[in-house]
GUFIVEX-155907 format. One line per field, with one value per residue (C-alpha): residue number from 1; residue in one letter; x, y, z. Coordinates in Angstrom, 1 decimal. Last residue first. Example, Ala and Ser with C-alpha at 12.3 -4.5 7.8 and 13.67 -1.06 7.14 Angstrom:
REM residues 2
num = 2, 1 $
residu = S, A $
px = 13.7, 12.3 $
py = -1.1, -4.5 $
pz = 7.1, 7.8 $
//
This chain:
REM residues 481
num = 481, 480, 479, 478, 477, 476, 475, 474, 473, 472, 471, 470, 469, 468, 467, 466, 465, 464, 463, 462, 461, 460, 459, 458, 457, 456, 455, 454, 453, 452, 451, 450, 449, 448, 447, 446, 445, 444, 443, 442, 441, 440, 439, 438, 437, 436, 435, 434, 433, 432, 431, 430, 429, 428, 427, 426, 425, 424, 423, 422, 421, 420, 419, 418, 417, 416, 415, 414, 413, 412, 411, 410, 409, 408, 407, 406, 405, 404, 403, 402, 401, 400, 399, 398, 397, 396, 395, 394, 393, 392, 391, 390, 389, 388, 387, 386, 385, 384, 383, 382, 381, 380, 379, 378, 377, 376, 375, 374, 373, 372, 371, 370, 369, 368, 367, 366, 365, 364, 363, 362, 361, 360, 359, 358, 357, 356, 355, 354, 353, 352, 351, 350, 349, 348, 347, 346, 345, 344, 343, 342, 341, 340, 339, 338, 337, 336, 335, 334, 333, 332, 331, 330, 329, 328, 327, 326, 325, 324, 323, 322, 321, 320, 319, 318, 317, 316, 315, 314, 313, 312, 311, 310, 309, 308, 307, 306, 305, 304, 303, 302, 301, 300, 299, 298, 297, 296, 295, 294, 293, 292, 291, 290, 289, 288, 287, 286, 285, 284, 283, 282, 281, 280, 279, 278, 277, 276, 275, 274, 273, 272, 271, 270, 269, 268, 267, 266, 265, 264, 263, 262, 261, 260, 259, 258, 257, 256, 255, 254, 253, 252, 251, 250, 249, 248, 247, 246, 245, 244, 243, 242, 241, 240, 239, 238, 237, 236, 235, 234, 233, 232, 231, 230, 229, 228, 227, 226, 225, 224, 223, 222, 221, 220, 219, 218, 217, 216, 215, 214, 213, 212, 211, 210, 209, 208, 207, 206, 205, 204, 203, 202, 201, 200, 199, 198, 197, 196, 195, 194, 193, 192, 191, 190, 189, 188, 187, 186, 185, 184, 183, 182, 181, 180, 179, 178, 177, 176, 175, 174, 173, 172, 171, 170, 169, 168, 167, 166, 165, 164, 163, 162, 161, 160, 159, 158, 157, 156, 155, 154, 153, 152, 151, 150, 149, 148, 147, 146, 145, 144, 143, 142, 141, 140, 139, 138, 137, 136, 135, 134, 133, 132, 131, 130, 129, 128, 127, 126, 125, 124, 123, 122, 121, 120, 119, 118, 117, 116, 115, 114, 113, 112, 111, 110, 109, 108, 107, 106, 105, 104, 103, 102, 101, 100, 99, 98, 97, 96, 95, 94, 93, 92, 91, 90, 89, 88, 87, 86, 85, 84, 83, 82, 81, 80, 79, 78, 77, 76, 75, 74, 73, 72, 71, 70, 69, 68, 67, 66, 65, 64, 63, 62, 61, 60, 59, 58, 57, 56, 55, 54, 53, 52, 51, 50, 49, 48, 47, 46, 45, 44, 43, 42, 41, 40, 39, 38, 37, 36, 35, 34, 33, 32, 31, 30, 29, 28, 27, 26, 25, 24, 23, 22, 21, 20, 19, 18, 17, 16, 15, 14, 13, 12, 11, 10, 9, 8, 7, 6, 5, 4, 3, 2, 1 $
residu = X, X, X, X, X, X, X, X, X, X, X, X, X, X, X, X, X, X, X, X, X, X, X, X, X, X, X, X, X, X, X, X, X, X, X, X, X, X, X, X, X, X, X, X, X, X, X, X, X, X, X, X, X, X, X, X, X, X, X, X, X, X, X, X, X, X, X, X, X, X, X, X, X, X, X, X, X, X, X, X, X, X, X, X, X, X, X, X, X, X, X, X, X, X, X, X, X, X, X, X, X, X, X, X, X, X, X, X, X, X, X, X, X, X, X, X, X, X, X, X, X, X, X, X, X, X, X, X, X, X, X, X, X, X, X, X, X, X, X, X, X, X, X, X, X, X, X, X, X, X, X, X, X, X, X, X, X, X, X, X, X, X, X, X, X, X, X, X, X, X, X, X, X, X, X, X, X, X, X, X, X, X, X, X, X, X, X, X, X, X, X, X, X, X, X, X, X, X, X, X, X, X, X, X, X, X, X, X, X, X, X, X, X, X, X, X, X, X, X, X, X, X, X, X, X, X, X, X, X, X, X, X, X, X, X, X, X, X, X, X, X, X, X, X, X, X, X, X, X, X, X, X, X, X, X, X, X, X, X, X, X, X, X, X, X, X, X, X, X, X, X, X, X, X, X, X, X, X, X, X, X, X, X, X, X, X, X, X, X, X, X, X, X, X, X, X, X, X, X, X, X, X, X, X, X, X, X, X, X, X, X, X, X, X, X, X, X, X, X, X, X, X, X, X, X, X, X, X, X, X, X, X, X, X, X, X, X, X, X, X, X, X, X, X, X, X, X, X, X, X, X, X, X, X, X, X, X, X, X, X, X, X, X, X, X, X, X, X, X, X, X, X, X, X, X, X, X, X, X, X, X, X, X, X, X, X, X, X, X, X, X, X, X, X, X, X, X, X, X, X, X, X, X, X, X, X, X, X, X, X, X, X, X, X, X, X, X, X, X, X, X, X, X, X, X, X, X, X, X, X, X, X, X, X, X, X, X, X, X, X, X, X, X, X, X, X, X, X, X, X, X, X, X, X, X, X, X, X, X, X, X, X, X, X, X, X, X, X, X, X, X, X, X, X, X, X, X, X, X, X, X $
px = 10.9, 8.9, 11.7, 12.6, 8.6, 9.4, 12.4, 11.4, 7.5, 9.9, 12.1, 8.7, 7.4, 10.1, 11.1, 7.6, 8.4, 5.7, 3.4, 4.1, 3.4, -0.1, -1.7, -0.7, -1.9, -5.6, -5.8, -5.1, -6.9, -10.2, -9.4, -9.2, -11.8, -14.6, -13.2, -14.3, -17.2, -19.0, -21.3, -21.0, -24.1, -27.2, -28.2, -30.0, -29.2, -25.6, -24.6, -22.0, -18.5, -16.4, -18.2, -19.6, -16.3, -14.7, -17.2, -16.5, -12.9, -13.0, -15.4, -13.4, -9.6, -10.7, -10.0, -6.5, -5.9, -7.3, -4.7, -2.2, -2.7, -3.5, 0.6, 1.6, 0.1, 2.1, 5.0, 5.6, 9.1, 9.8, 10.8, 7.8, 5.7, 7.7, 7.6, 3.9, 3.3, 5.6, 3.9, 0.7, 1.6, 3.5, 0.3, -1.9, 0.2, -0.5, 1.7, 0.9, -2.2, -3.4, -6.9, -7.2, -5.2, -7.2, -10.5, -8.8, -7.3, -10.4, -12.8, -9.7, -10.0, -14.3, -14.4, -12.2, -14.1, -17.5, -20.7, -19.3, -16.9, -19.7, -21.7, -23.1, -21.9, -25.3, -25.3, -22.6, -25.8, -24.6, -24.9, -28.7, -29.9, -30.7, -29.2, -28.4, -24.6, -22.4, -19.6, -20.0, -19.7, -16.4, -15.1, -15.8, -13.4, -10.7, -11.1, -10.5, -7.3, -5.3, -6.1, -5.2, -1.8, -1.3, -2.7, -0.1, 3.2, 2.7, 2.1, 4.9, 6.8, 5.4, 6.8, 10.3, 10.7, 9.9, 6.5, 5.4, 2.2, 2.0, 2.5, -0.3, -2.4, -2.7, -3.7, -6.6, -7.3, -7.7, -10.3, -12.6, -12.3, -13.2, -16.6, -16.8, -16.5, -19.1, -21.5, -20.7, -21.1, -24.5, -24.6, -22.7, -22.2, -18.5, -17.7, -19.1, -15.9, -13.4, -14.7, -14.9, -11.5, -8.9, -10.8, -10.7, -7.0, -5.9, -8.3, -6.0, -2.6, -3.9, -4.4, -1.2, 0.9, -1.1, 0.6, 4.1, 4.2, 4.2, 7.1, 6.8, 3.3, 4.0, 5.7, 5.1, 1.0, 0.3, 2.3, 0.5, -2.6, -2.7, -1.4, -3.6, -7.2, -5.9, -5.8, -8.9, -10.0, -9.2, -9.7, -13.5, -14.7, -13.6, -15.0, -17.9, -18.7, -18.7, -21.4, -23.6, -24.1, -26.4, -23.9, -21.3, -23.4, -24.8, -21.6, -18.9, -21.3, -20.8, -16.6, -15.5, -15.0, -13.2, -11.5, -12.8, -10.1, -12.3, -13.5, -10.0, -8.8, -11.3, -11.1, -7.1, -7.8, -9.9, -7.7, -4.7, -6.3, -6.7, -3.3, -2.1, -4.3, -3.3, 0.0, 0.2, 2.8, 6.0, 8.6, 10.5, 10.0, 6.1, 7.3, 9.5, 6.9, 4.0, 6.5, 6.7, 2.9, 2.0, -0.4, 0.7, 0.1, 1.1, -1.6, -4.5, -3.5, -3.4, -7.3, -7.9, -6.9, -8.7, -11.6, -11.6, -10.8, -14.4, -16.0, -15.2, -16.1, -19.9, -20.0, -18.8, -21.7, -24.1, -22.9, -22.5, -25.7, -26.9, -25.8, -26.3, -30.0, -30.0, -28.5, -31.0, -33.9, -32.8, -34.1, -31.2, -28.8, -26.2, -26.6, -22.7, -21.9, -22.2, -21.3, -17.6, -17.4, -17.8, -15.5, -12.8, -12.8, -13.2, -10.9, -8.1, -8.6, -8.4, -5.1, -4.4, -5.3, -3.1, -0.3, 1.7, -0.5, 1.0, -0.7, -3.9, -4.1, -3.9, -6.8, -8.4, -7.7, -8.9, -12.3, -12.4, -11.6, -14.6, -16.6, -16.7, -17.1, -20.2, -20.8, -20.6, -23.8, -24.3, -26.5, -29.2, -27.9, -26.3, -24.9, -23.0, -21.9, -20.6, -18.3, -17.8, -15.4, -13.0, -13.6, -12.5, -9.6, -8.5, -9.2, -7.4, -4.5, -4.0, -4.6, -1.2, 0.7, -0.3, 0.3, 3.7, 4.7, 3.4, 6.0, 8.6, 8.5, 6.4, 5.0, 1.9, 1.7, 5.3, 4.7, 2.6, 5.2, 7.6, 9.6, 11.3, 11.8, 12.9, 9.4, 8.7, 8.8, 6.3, 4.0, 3.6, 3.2, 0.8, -1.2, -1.2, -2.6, -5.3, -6.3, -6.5, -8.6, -11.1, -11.2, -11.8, -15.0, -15.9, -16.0, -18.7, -21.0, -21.0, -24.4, -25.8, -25.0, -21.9, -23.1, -23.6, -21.3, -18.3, -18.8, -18.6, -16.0, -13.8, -14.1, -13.1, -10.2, -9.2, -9.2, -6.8, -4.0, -4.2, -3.5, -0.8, 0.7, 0.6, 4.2, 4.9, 2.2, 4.5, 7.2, 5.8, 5.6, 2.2, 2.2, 1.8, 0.0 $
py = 23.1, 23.3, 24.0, 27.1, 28.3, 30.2, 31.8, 33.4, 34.5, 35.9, 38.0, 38.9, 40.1, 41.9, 43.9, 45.5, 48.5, 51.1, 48.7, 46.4, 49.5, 50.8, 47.3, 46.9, 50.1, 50.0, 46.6, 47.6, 50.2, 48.4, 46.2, 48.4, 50.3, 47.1, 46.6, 49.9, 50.0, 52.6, 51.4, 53.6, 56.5, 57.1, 60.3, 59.1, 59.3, 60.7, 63.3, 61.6, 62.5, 61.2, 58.1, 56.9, 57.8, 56.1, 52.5, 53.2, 53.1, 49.3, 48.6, 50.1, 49.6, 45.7, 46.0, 47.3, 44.3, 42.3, 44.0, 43.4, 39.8, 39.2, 40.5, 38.7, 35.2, 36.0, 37.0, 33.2, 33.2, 32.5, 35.5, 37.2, 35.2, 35.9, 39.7, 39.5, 37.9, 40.0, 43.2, 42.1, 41.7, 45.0, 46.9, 45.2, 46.3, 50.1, 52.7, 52.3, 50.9, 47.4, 47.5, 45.4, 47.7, 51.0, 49.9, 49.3, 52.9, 54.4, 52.6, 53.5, 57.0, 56.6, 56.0, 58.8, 61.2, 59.9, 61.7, 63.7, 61.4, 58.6, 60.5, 57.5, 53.9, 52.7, 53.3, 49.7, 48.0, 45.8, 48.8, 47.7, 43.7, 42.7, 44.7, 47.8, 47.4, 50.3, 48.7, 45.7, 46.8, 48.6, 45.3, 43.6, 45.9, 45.7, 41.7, 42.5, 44.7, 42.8, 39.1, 39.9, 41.2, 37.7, 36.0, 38.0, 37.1, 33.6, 33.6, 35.8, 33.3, 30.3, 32.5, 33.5, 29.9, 27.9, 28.0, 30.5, 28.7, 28.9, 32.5, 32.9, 31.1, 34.1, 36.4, 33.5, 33.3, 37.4, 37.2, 34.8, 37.0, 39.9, 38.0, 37.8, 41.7, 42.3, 40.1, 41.5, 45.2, 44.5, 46.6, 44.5, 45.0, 45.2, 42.1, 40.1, 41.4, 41.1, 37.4, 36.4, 37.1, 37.0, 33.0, 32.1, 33.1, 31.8, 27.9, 27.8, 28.8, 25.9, 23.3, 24.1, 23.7, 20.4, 18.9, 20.3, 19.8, 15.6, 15.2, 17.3, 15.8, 15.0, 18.2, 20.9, 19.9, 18.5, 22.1, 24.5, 22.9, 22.5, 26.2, 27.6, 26.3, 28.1, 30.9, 30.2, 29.1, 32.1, 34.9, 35.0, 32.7, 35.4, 38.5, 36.1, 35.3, 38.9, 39.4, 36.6, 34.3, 35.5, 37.6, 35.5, 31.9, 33.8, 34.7, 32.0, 28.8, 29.1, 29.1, 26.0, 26.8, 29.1, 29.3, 29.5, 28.3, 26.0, 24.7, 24.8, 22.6, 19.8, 19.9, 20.2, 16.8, 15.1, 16.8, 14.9, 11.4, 11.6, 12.7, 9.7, 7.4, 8.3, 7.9, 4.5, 3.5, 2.5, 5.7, 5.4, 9.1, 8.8, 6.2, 8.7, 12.0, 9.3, 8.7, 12.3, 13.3, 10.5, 9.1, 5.1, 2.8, 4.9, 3.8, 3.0, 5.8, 8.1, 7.1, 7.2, 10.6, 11.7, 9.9, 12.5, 15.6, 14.1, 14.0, 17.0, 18.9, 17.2, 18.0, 21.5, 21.9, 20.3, 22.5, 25.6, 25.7, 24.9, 27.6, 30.2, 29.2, 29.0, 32.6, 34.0, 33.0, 34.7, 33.5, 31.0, 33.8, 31.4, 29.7, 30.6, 29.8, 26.2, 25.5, 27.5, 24.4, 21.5, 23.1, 23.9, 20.3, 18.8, 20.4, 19.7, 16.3, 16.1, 17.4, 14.7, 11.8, 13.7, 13.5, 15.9, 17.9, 21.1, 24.0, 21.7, 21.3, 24.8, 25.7, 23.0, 24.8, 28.2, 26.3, 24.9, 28.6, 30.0, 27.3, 28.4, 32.0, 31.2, 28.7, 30.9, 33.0, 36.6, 35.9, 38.6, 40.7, 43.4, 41.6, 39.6, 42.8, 44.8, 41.0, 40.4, 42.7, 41.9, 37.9, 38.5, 40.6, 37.5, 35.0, 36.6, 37.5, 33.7, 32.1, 34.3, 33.1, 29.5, 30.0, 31.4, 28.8, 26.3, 27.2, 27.5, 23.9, 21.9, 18.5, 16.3, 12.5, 11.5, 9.2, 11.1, 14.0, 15.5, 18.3, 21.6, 23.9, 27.5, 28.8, 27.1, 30.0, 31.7, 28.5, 29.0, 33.1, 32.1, 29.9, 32.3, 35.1, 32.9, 32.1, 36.2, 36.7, 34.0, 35.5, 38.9, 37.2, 35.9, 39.0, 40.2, 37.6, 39.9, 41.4, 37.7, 36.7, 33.9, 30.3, 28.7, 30.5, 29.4, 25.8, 27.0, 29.9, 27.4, 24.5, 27.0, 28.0, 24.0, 23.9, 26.9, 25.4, 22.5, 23.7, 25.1, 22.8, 20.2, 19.6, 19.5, 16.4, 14.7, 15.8, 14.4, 10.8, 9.3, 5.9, 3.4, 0.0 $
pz = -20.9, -18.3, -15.9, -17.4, -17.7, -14.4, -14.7, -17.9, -16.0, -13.4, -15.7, -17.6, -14.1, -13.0, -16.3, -16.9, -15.4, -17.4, -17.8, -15.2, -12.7, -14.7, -14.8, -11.2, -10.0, -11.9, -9.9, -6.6, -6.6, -8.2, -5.7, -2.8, -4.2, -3.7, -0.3, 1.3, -0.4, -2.1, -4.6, -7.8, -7.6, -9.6, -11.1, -14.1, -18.0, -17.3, -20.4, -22.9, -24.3, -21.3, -20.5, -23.2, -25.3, -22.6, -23.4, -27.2, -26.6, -25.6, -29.0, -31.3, -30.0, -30.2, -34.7, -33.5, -31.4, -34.6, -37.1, -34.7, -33.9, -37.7, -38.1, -35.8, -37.0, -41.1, -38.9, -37.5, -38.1, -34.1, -33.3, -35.1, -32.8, -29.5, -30.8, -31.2, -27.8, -25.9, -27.8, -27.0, -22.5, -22.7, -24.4, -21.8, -18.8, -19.6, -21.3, -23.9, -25.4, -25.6, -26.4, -22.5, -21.3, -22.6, -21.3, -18.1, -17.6, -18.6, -16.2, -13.6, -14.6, -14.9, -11.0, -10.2, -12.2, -10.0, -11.9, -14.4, -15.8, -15.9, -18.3, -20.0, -17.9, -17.9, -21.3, -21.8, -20.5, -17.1, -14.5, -13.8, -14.8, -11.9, -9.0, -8.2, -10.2, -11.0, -8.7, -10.3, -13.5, -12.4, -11.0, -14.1, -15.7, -13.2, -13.0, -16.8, -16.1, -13.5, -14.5, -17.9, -16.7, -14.9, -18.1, -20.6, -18.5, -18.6, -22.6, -23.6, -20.8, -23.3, -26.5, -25.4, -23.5, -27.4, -28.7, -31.0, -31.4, -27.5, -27.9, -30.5, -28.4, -25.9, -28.1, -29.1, -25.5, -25.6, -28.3, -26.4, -23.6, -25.6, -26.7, -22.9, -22.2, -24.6, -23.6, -19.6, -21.2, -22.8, -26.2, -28.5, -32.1, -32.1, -29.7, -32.8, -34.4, -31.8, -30.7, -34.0, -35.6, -32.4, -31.3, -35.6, -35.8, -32.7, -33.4, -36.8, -35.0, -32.2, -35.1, -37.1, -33.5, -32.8, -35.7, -35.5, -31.9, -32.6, -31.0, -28.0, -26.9, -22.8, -21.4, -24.1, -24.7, -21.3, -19.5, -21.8, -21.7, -17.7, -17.4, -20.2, -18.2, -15.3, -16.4, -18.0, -15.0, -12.8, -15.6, -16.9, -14.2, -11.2, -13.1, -13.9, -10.8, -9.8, -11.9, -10.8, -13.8, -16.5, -19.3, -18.5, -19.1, -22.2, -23.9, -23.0, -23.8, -27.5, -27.0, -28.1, -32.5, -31.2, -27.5, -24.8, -22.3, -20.9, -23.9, -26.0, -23.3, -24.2, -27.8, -27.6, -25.6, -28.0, -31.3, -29.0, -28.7, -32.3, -33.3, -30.9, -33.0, -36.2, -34.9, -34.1, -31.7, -31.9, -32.6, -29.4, -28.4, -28.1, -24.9, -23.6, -23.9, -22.7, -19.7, -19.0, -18.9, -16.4, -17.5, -18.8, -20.8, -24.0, -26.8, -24.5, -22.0, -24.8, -26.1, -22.1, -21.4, -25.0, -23.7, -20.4, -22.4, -24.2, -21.5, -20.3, -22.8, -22.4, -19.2, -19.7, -22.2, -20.0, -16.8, -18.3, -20.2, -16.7, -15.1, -17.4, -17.4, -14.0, -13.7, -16.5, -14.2, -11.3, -8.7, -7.6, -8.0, -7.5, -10.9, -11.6, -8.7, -8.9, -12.1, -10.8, -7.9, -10.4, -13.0, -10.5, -9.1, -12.0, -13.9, -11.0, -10.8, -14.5, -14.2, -11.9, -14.4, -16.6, -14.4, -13.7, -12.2, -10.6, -12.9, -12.4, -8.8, -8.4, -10.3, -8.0, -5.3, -6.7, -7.4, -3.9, -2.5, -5.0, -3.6, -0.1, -0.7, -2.0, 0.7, 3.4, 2.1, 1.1, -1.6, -0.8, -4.4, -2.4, -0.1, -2.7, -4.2, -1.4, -1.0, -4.3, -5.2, -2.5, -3.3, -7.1, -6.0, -4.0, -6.6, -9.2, -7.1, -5.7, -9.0, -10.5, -7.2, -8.4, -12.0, -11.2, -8.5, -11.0, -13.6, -10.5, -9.9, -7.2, -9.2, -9.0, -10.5, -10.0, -7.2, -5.3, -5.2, -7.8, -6.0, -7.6, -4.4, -5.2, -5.2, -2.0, 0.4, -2.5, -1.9, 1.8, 1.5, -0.9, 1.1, 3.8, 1.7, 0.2, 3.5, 4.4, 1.3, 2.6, 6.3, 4.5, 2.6, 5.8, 7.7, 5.1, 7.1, 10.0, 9.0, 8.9, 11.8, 11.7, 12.7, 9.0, 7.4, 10.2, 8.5, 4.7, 6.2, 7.4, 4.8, 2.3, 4.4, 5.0, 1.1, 0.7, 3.6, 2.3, -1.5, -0.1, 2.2, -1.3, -1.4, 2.1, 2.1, -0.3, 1.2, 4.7, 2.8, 1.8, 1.9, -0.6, 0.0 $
//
């Protein structure tokens, strides 16, 4: 029978430290009063904070544990730091909001720490039995939220076009595992890399068993032809569900793909590299343009998420540490800017469907000029222009790509990013050229302007000094490769 060692255990402190949190505030929900429930949000934030202190003592530390099947190295360090941010400036918005909308409940701030957990489970699976692991539990806890508004008709909806679509995603990740496992005998990402290497097996197969898995990532990362669910479930799920959803799991989504894809599949990179340039042209092309013609801020928002995961691809097309790091460094500065976003339709929010029409934001300038700054500071990082974070995070990805000798990708990369310009600046020019249809006020909450403080300052700093993070994101992806 194997035992489990105290490295082993060491290993996983932080994901311990996370799931004992969420069992925390689920048990401390039920006893709290209900106008000192907000206190559970903090306690959340201040788990997360412990678990990354734990897992930044450990960056140095590269440890395979469980027999091989979950590994400590500095590329899941990254991820796991990058899941810690997202999650905690999701929990700061929520917690106004949550009240807000009478869902102010231990569990919700329950599952978001058993998603983040299994986000972390998938950056350090090794195995792809463990990255499944991982899905699962992320997938299972974010179905749950988004149909939180249990009223809400357009929340069930979301949540259950989530649920049968990701079921069905799943499923098919899950015969991809098995179609590799038939032809490998084995899991574990590094012995399918040596048995690939000795040149017996079929390859038709293996190609199939890797369209079933690209199918399966490409899902959560919403990417095109994938991506039918990301519209309606983040136009009816909570609102700060979807800030969380639209940049935890996808983030989280890349890190498993990335590190299955590099670690286990090197030899046949030429094949899946065609596919994922194809799935980077269509994600840039229809999520920018459909973008265009939308009038609902969260639709809007997710047909731009769609369009950043094809950004993103490009660097995993360009392969290589220049492009991978490109690709590191572009989902922490995502997380900055569209929790940012998100956060500001929060903040506009009164419930139902108010603060979520991209008019609700008319004459925003006038009302709160601090409020529309950090709108306009986001709106211009996610078109990428200087001297925010999102201009830093394109131009690593096109120079990767050029780098590489894929100009031809770059060059659709810029011409989209410059297509996205359109819709982002139509939300300043709403706010800054337009008179206010009513007199309401933002939200005011303490926790709600940390983040969006927090946020705004980050995508401004790695802008202008973006030196730190790429060195990190370099240092990171050099054991992945």
């Amino acid at each position: 029978m194997p035992t489990i060692s105290t490295a082993d255990l060491a290993a996983i402190s932080p994901e311990i430290i996370v799931l004992c949190s969420a069992m925390a505030v689920l048990i401390m929900g039920l006893f709290v009063k209900k106008e000192w429930r907000f206190l559970l949000g903090y306690l959340s934030v201040a788990g997360l904070a412990a678990a990354a202190d734990r897992t930044w003592a450990m960056r140095s530390v590269v440890h395979g544990a469980f027999s091989g099947m979950f590994i400590l190295d500095g590329y899941a360090t990254y991820f796991k730091m990058v899941f810690y941010v997202a999650a905690a400036i999701a929990l700061l918005i929520s917690i106004s909001y949550v009240r807000m909308e009478n869902i102010e409940k231990g569990e919700y701030y329950g599952l978001i720490l058993f998603a983040t957990a299994g986000m972390m489970v998938m950056a350090s699976g090794s195995d792809l039995m463990t990255v499944y692991l991982g899905i699962e539990l992320m997938a299972l806890s974010i179905y749950v939220l988004a149909g939180f508004l249990r009223k809400s008709l357009r929340s069930n909806e979301a949540a259950l076009k989530y649920f049968l679509l990701g079921a069905f995603s799943s499923g098919i990740l899950l015969y991809g595992i098995a179609l590799i496992y038939g032809i490998t005998g084995t899991t574990n990402l590094h012995d399918i890399a040596a048995f690939i290497q000795t040149g017996t097996y079929s390859k038709p197969a293996l190609i199939l068993s890797m369209i079933l898995m690209l199918a399966g990532f490409g899902f959560k990362v919403a990417a095109v032809p994938f991506h039918m669910w990301t519209p309606d479930v983040y136009e009816g799920a909570p609102t700060s569900v979807t800030a969380f959803m639209s940049v935890g799991p996808k983030a989280a989504a890349f890190a498993a793909f990335l590190r299955v894809f590099i670690t286990a599949l090197p030899q046949i990179q030429a094949d899946w590299t065609i596919i994922i340039a194809a799935l980077a042209i269509l994600s840039m092309l229809i999520g920018n343009v459909v973008a265009i013609s939308q009038t609902n801020i969260k639709r809007m928002l997710a047909y731009s998420s769609i369009a950043h995961a094809g950004y993103a691809m490009v660097g995993f097309v360009a392969g290589g540490a220049e492009g991978i790091s490109s690709v590191m460094t572009y989902l922490l500065i995502y997380v900055f800017m569209n929790l940012g976003a998100f956060g500001m339709v929060v903040a506009l929010s009164r419930g139902g469907m108010t603060g979520e029409r991209i008019e609700d934001f008319a004459g925003l300038s006038k009302k709160n000029k601090m409020a529309a700054l950090l709108m306009l500071i986001f709106m211009f990082s996610l078109a990428g222009i200087p001297p925010t974070a999102g201009f830093i995070g394109k131009f690593n990805i096109f120079m990767a790509a050029l780098n590489s000798g894929f100009l031809w990708l770059a060059l659709i990369m810029v011409v989209m990013s410059a297509v996205s310009a359109f819709f982002y600046l139509r939300v300043v020019l709403v706010m800054y050229m337009k008179e206010p249809e009513d007199d309401r006020k933002l939200t005011p909450n303490l926790s709600m302007y940390t983040a969006m403080a927090v946020a705004a300052y980050a995508v401004l700093y790695i802008g202008m000094n973006p030196s730190g993070v790429i060195d990190f994101a370099m240092k990171s992806v050099s054991g992945l490769m």
